[in-house]
N, C-alpha and C positions, 0 to 999 in steps of 0.2 A: 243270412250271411253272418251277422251277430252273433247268431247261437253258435255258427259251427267257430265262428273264431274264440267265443269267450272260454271255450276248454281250453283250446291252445295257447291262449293268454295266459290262462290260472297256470299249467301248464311250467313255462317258460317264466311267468314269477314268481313260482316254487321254486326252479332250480336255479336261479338267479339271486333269490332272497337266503339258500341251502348254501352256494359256493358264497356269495358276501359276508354272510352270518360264520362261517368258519375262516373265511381271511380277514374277517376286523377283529376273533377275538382269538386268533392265533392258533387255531383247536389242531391244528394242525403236529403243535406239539405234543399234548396228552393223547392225540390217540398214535404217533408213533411211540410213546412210549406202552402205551397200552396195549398194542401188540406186541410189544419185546417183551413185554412182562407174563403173556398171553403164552407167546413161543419160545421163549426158554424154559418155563415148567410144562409145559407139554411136548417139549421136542427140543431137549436145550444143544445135543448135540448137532442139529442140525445150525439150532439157532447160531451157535457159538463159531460155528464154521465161517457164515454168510456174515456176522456182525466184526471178525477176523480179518476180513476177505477185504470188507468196506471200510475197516476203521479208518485207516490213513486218508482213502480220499474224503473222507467224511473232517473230521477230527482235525487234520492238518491242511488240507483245503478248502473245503467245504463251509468251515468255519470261518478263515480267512473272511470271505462276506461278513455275516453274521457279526463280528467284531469289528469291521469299518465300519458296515452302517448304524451300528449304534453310536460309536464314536461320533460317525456325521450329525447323528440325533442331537446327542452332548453338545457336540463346538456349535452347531445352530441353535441350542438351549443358553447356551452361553454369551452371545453377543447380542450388539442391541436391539434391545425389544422382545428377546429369551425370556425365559422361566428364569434364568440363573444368571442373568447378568449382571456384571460387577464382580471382584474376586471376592470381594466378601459373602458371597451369596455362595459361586460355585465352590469356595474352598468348604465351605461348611457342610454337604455331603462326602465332599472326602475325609473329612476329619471324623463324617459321625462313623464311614465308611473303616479306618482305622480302627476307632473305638470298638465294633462289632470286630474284625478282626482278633482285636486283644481280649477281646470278652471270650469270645469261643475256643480260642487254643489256649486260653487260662483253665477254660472250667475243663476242658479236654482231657490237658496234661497233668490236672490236678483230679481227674478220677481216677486215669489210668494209671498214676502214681499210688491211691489207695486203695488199687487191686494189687498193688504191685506185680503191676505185666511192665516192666518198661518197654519192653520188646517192640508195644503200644507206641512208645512216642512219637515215634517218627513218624507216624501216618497225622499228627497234626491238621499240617496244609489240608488235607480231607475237612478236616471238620472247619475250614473256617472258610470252605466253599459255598457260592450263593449261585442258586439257577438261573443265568441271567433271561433265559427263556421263560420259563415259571413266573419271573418278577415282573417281567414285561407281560403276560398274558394275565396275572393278578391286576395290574396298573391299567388293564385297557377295560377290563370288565368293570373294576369299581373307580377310577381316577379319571379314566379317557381323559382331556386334553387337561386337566387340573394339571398346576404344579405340581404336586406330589410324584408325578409320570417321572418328568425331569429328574427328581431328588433322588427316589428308587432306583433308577434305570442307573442315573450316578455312581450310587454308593455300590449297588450290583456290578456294576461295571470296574471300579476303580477296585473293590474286594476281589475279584478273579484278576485284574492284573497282576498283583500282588501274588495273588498264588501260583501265577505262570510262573513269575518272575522265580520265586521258591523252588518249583517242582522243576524249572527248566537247568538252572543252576544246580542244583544235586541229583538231577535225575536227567541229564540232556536225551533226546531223544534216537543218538545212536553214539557209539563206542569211538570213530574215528575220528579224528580233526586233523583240516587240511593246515598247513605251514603257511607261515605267514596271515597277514591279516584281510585274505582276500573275501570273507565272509562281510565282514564290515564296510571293506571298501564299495561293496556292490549295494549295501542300506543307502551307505552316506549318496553313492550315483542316483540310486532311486529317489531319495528326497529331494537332491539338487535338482533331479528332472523335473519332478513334480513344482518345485518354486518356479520352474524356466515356465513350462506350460500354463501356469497361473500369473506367470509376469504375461505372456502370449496371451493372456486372456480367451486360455483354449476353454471352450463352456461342455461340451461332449464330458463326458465319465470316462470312457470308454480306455483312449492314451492315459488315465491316472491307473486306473485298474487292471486295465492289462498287460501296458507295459511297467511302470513304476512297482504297480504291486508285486508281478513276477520278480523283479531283480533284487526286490524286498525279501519276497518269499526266499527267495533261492539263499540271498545272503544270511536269514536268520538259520534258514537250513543247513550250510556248510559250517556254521562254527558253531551245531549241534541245543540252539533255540527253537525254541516252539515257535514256528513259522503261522499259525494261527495270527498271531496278533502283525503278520505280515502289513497287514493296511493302515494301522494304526498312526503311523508316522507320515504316510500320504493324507489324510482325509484332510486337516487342517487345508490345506492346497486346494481342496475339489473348490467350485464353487459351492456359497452358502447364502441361506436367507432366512434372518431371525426370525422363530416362530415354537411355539410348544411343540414338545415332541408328541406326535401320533403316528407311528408306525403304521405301515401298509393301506393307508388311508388317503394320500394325498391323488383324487382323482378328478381333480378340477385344474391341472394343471393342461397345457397342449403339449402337441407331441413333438413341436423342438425344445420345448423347457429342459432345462436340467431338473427340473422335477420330476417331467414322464421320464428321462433316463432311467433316474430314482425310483420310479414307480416298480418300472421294469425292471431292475437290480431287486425291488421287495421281494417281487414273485419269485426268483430266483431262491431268495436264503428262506421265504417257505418250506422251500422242497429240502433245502440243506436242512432245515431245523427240525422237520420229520425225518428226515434219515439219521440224524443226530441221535433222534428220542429213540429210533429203532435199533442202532448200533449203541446205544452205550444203556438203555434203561433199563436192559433182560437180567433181569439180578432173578435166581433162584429161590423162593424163601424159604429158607431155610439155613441151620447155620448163626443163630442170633450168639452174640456173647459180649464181650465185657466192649468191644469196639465198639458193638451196636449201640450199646446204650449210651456208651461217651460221646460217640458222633451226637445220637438224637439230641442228648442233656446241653451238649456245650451250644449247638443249631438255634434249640428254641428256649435257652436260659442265658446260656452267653453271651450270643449276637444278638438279644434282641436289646437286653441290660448295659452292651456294651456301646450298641446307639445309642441310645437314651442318655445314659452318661456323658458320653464324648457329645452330642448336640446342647446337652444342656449345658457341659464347660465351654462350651464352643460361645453359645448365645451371651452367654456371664461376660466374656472377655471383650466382645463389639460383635462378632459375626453375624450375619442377617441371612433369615427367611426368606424364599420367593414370596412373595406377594401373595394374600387368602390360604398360607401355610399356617395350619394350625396345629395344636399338641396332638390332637386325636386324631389327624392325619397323620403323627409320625409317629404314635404306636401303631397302627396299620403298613406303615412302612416297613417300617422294624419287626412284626410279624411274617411279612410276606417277603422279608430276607433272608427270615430262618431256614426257608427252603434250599438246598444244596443239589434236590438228586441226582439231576445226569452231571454236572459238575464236579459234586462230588464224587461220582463213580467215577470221570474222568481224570481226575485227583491220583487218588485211591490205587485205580491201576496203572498211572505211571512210577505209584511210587513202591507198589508191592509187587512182586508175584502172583499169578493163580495158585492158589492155595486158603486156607482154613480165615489165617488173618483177612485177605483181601476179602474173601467173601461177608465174613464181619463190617468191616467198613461200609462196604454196597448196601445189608442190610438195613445200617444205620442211614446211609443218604436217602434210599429207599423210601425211611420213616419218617423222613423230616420232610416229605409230601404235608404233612398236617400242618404245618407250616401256613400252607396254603387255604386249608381247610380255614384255619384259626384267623388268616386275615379276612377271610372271607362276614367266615361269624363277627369280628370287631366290628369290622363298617357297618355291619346292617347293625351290629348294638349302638355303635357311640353316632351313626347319622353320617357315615363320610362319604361324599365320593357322591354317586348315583343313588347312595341310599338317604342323604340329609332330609328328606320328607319324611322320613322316617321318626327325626326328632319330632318334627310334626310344630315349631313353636315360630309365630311370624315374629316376635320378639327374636329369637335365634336366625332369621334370614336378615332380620337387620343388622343385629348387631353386626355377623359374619360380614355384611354389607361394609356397613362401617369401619373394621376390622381393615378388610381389602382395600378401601378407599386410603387409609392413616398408612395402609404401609405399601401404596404405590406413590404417594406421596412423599 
């Protein structure tokens, strides 16, 4: 009886260990992108049809999830007994989150200025895009539940509001606007519901997301904002409970928690963050020029110079680290923000046409993939994350020891 069960055993913990092993480290994203990339040079006209077809529900609702539930990451990183609790803590990946900002659309606008393309400048916002997917799937493989998750996922997050905010104001996402200010008044209904139902102490997700976020959505939608970030102003409301952020991993919860809610909402923005990768990552290669190369320069010389900068004015003046936050955790950070792809394509083509430029841009987001590669190679050199045995020194597990103690302390 053994024998015959222990095949179907190996069996069934191979495709069990296969589906875990790509939803804890997100794989779900690079290999939607790796068929866009797959089928638009082998078939782009078809590709371009179907990734055409899906954008919107993808792009403008799809994403919707994807941008609450990190935010929920954030505000539970944020309160007590977080990663980032205290403002002094959370303001300080926004601020490095800025600095990266000003760093790349400096070095951006200051190449495209000595080609003299001004024509260039406007696609900006492109280069000062960060893969909030990419940053998250870097943070789970080398950080898992380490601070640095929190800080990254931050700074990643708080740098793509900023460029909604940018791209939705000069580029809104359709030509009409309704009279009067009934766009707003439907956010402002959605918030106030959302405080009612958390005065009600309703524990369900379900009336935050379906009803509050729709009237959210719908209001960013009529007065021509990117309704993506439709959740963002509900999640503060949902229930919360202080803890490191680990994405799609919390599976010790029961099934009235608002955690299994949570759970079941992860499986969800899965599916949305592969169709994500599939609809926006089919860039052609081909087409490289003066954009490509401003994008890559400003990605992985600007943003990474411009964290670093802004964290270390940041520290000089009072602002505090999470806790066992070290410097060579946040050049690993600062590397694996360099990365913009699908973001930046989504950038890119709200703010150009299809044409010769935009395909430039794509190229360039495209190439700040290495980004990736490059945080990758840091950790395992400087010891960060999953790779710290890699220093190999018990003098260095103390100290870090001691380190973490002084500044939980």
């Amino acid at each position: 009886m053994s024998a015959h069960a222990s095949p179907h055993r190996r069996r069934g913990i191979t495709t069990t260990a296969v589906v875990t092993f790509i939803e804890e480290y997100c794989l779900l994203v690079p290999l939607g992108a790796a068929i866009a990339l797959v089928w638009a040079n082998t078939g782009s006209e078809s590709y371009y049809t179907v990734a055409h077809r899906w954008s919107f529900a993808v792009n403008e609702i799809g994403m919707a999830l994807f941008f609450g539930l990190l935010t929920q990451e954030v505000v539970d990183a944020v309160m007590p007994g977080g990663a980032l609790h205290t403002w002094r803590k959370w303001v300080l990946p926004a601020i490095a989150a800025g600095g990266g900002v000003a760093g790349s659309a400096l070095v951006y606008l200051t190449y495209v200025a000595l080609k003299y393309e001004s024509v260039l400048a406007l696609g900006w916002p492109a280069a000062t895009a960060v893969d909030l997917a990419f940053a998250y799937f870097v943070a789970r493989i080398i950080f898992r539940g380490h601070p640095a998750s929190a800080f990254l996922l931050l700074v990643a997050l708080a740098t793509n509001l900023f460029g909604l905010i940018i791209v939705t104001l000069r580029y809104p996402i359709h030509d009409w606007f309704p009279s009067g200010p009934g766009g707003a008044a439907l956010v402002l209904a959605a918030i106030a519901l959302a405080a009612l139902l958390r005065r009600w102490k309703v524990r369900s997700f379900i009336p935050y997301l379906a009803v509050c976020g729709t009237l959210s959505w719908w209001g960013l939608y009529l007065d021509g904002l990117h309704p993506a970030v439709a959740l963002i102003p509900i999640v503060p409301f949902l229930p919360h409970a202080a803890r490191q952020i680990d994405l799609f991993t919390d599976r010790d919860a029961g099934h009235r928690s608002p955690r299994h809610a949570e759970h079941l909402w992860n499986y969800g923005v899965q599916v949305v963050l592969f169709l994500f990768g599939l609809v926006n990552a089919g860039v052609v290669t081909t087409g490289y020029g003066t954009a490509t190369w401003a994008v890559l320069t400003a990605a992985m010389v600007g943003r990474p110079v411009g964290i670093l900068a802004a964290f270390a004015g940041a520290r000089a003046v009072g602002f505090h680290a999470p806790a066992g936050f070290h410097r060579r955790d946040l050049v690993v950070v600062a590397l694996a923000a360099s990365c913009s792809f699908t973001f930046g394509l989504f950038f890119a083509t709200a703010i150009y046409p299809p044409g010769a430029i935009l395909g430039e841009l794509k190229m360039g987001a495209f190439a700040t993939g290495a980004g990736t590669i490059a945080a990758l190679l840091a950790a395992r050199g400087l010891g960060v994350g999953r790779f710290t045995h890699h220093r190999g020194s018990p003098h260095l597990k103390k100290h870090d020891h001691e380190h973490l103690q002084h500044a939980r302390a």
